[in-house]
C-alpha positions in Angstrom: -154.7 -84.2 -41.0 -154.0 -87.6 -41.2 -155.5 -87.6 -44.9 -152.3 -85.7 -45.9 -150.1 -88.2 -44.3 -151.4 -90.9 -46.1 -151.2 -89.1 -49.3 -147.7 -87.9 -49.1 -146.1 -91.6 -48.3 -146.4 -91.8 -52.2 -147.5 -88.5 -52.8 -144.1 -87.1 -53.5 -143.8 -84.6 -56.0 -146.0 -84.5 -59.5 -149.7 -85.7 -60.0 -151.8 -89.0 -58.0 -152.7 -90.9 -60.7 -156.0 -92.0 -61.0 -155.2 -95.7 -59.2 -153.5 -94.1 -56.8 -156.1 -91.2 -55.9 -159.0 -94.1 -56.2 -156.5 -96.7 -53.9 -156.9 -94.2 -51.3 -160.7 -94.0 -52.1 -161.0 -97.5 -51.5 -158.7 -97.4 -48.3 -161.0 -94.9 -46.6 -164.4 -96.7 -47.7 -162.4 -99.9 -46.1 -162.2 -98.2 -42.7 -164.1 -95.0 -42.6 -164.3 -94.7 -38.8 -160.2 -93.8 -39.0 -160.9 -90.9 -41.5 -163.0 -88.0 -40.7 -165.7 -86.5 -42.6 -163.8 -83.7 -44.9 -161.0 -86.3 -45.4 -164.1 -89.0 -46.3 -165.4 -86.1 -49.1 -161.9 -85.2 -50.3 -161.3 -89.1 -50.9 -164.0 -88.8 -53.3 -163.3 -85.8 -54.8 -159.2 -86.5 -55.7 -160.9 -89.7 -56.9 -162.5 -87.8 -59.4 -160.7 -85.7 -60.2 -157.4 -87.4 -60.9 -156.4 -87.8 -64.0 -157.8 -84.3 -65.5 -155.7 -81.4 -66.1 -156.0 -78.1 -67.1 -154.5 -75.9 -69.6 -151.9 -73.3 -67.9 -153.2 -69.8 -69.4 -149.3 -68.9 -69.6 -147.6 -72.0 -71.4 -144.4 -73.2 -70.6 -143.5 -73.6 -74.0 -139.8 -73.1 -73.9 -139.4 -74.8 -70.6 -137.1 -77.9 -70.5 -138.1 -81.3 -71.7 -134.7 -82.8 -70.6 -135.2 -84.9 -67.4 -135.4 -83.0 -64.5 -132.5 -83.0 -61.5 -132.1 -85.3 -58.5 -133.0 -83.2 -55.6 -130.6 -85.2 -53.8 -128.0 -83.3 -55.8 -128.8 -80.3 -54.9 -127.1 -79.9 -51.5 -127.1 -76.0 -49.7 -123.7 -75.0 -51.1 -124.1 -76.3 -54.7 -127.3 -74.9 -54.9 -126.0 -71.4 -53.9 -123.5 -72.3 -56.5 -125.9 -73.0 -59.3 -128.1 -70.2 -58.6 -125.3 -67.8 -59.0 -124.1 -68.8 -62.4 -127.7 -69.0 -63.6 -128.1 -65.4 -62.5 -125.0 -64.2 -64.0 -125.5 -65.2 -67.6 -128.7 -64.3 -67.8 -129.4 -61.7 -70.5 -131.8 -58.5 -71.3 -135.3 -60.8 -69.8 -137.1 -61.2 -73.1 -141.0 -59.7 -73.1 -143.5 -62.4 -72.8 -146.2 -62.4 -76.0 -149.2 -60.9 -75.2 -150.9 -62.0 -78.4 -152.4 -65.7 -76.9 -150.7 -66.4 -74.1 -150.7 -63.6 -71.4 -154.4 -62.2 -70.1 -156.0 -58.9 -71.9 -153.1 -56.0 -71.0 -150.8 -57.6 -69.1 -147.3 -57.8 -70.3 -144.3 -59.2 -68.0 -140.7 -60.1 -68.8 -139.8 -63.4 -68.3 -136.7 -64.8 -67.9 -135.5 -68.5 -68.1 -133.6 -70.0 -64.4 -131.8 -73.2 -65.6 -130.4 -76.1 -64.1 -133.7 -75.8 -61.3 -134.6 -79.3 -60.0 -137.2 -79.1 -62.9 -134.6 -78.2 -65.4 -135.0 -75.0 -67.4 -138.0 -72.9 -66.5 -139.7 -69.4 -67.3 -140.4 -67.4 -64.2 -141.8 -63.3 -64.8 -139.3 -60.1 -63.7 -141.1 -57.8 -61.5 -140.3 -54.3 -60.5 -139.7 -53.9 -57.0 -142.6 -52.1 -56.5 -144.5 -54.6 -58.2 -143.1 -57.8 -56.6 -144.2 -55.7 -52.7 -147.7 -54.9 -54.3 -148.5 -59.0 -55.0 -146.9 -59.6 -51.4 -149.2 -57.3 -49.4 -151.6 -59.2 -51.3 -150.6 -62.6 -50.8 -150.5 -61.8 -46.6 -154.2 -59.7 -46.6 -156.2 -62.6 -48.6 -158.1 -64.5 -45.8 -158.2 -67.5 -48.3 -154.1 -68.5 -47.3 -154.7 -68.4 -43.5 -151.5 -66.8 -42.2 -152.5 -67.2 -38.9 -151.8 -70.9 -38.3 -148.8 -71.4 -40.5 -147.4 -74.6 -38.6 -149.0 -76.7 -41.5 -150.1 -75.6 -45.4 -147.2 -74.0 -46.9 -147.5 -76.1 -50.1 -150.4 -75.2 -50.4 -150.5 -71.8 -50.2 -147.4 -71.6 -52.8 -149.6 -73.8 -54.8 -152.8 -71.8 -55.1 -151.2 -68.8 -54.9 -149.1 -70.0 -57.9 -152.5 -70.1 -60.2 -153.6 -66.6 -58.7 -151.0 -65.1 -60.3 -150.9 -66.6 -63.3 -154.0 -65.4 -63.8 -152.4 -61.6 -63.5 -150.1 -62.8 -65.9 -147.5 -64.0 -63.7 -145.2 -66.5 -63.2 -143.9 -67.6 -60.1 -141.7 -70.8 -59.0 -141.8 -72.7 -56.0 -138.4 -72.5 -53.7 -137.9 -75.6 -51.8 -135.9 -76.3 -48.4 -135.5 -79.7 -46.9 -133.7 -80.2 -43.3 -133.8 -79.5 -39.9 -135.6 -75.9 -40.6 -135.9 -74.1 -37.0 -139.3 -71.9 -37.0 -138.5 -68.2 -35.8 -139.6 -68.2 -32.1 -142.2 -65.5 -32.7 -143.8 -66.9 -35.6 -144.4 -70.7 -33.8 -148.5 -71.4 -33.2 -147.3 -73.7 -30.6 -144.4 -73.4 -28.7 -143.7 -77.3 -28.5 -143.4 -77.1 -32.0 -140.2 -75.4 -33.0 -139.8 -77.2 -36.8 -139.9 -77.9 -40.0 -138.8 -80.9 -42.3 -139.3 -78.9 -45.1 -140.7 -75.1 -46.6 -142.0 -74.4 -49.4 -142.7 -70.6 -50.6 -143.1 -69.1 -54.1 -140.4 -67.1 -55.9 -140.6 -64.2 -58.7 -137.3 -62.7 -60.5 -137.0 -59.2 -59.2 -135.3 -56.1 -60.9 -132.9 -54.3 -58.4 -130.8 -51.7 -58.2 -128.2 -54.6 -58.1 -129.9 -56.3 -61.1 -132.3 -59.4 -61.4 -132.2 -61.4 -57.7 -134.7 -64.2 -57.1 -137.1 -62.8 -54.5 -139.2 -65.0 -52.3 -143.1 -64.4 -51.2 -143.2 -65.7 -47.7 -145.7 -64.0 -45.6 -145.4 -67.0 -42.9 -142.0 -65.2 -42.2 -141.5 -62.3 -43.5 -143.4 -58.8 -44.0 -142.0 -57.8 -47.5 -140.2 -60.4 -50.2 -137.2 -61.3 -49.4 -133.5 -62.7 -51.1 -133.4 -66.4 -51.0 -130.7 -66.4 -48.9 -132.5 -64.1 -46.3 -134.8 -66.5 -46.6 -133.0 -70.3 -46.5 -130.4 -68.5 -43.9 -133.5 -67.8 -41.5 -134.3 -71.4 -41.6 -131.0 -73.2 -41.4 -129.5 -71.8 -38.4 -126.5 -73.8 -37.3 -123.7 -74.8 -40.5 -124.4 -78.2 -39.4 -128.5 -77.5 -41.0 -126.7 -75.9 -43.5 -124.7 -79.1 -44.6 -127.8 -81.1 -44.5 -130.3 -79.2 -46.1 -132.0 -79.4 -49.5 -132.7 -76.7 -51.3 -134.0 -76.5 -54.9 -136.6 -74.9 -57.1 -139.2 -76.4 -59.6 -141.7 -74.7 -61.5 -145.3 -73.6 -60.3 -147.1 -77.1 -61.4 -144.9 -79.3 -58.8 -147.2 -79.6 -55.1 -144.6 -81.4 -52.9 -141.1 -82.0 -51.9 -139.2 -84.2 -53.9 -137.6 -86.1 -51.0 -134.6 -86.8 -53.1 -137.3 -87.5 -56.0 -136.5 -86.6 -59.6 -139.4 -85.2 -61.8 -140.7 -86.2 -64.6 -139.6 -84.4 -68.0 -141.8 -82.8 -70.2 -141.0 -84.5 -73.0 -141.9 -87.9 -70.9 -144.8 -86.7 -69.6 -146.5 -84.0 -71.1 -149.0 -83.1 -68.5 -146.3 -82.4 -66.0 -146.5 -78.5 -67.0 -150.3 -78.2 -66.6 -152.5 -77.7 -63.6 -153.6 -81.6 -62.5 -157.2 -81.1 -60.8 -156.0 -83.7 -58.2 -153.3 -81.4 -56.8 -155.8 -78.4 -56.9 -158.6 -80.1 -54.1 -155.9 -81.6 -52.2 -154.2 -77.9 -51.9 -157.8 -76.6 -51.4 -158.7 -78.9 -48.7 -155.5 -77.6 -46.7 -156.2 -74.3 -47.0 -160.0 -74.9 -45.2 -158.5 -77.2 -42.6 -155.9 -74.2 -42.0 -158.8 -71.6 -42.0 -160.2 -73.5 -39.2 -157.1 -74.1 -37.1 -156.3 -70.2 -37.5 -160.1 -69.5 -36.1 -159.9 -71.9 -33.2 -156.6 -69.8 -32.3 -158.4 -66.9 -32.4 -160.6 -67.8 -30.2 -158.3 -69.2 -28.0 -156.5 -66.4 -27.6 -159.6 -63.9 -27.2 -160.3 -66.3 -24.0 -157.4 -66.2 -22.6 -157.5 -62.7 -22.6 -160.6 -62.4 -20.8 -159.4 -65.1 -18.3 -156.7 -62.5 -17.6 -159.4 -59.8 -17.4 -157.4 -57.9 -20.6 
């Protein structure tokens, strides 16, 4: 959608602000015959709705409020690098309290990644079991159109982030920037073979081995996966490998950073809540990709019956 594009020139990676969201307003009221009709009503709507936020139901009250990392720093190795000493002095993950924070009767660890590209950040340890169950979840709900994955991915990380956190979990959002080659038999259309950048959520995960960061990718994969299963899938040549982004920020962040920094918490304090803006912007993706994935459908039932199947 060409909507998107516009947005995401400044759009980079925390919440329009409310002269930005009403700048774009303005540009599609200037020449409305370029926009269509859902990108004329979401024009209004982000208008609106910039500049609100809601309250997380899981506060991030621990999380950082240092400023956040240069994306640019985070390069494939050092990132790899990072991760592992963040997993390895982690301790016992601490129980989350239920009292205010966490809905009615459900209780999950949490445990704190540091040195993400949003600096320190709560995300919730799931059982194996547990971490499958949200998956199958995740790939049966209609609403995150797995069937025309080509475009949508932050937004399906994005609602799906709030989904859980009403279940009383929290995710984070694993990033990768580069020359990211789509797996031949998960390509819509053949001609297009790549991505400039992925986005899927990511849940701590209690192993056999101990706690591994697990992502949630049903665009890719049929069950969670390592994050290095997962990056290594995308980055197939060492020359990607060299290249590539990769980096994690919490559940509130909606784009890449593009070598962006984010905003601390302690700077801005609406950077860990839910900005209304980011919400109809991931919602109008998600209908946009509803559509495309019924138009392939249908496509592909008459092309069958051209071929007499």
């Amino acid at each position: 959608m060409y909507v998107l594009l516009f947005l995401f020139s400044f759009h980079f990676s925390w919440a329009l602000t409310p002269e930005e969201a009403c700048q774009f307003k303005e540009a599609v009221q200037a020449a409305p015959d370029d926009f269509s009709s859902r990108d004329r009503m979401m024009a209004e709507e982000l208008c609106s709705a910039a500049g609100h936020y809601e309250e997380p139901l899981l506060p991030d009250q621990n999380a950082s409020k240092k400023a956040g990392t240069s994306a640019a720093m985070t390069d494939y190795s050092e990132f790899y690098q990072s991760l592992s000493k963040s997993l390895n002095s982690l301790n016992k993950p601490e129980i989350c309290d239920p009292k205010e924070n966490a809905p009615k009767g459900v209780v999950y660890p949490t445990m704190t990644l540091a040195k993400t590209a949003a600096g320190n950040i709560p995300v919730s340890v799931l059982t194996e079991d547990e971490a499958k169950k949200i998956f199958s979840e995740f790939a049966k709900d209609e609403r995150y159109a797995f069937g025309a994955t080509q475009n949508g991915c932050y937004a399906r990380a994005h609602i799906f982030a709030q989904q859980m956190e009403k279940k009383g979990i929290r995710v984070a959002k694993m990033f990768l920037e580069g020359e990211l080659i789509i797996p031949e038999d998960k390509r819509q259309y053949p001609e297009n073979y790549m991505w400039n950048y992925h986005v899927a959520p990511v849940v701590a995960v209690q192993t056999k081995k101990g706690i591994e960061l697990h992502i949630l990718d049903p665009a890719l994969y049929d069950k969670p996966v390592p994050v290095k299963q997962w990056t290594d899938k995308l980055l197939t040549t060492p020359q990607a490998k060299k290249e590539a982004l990769a980096y994690i920020t919490d559940r509130f962040n909606l784009g890449p950073l593009r070598g962006e920094t984010l905003p601390s918490a302690k700077n801005e304090p609406n950077r860990l809540k839910w900005h209304a803006a980011d919400t109809v912007q991931a919602e109008q993706e998600l209908d946009a990709r509803r559509e495309e994935q019924s138009m392939l459908a249908y496509e592909r039932e008459q092309l069958k019956r051209e071929k007499g199947l």
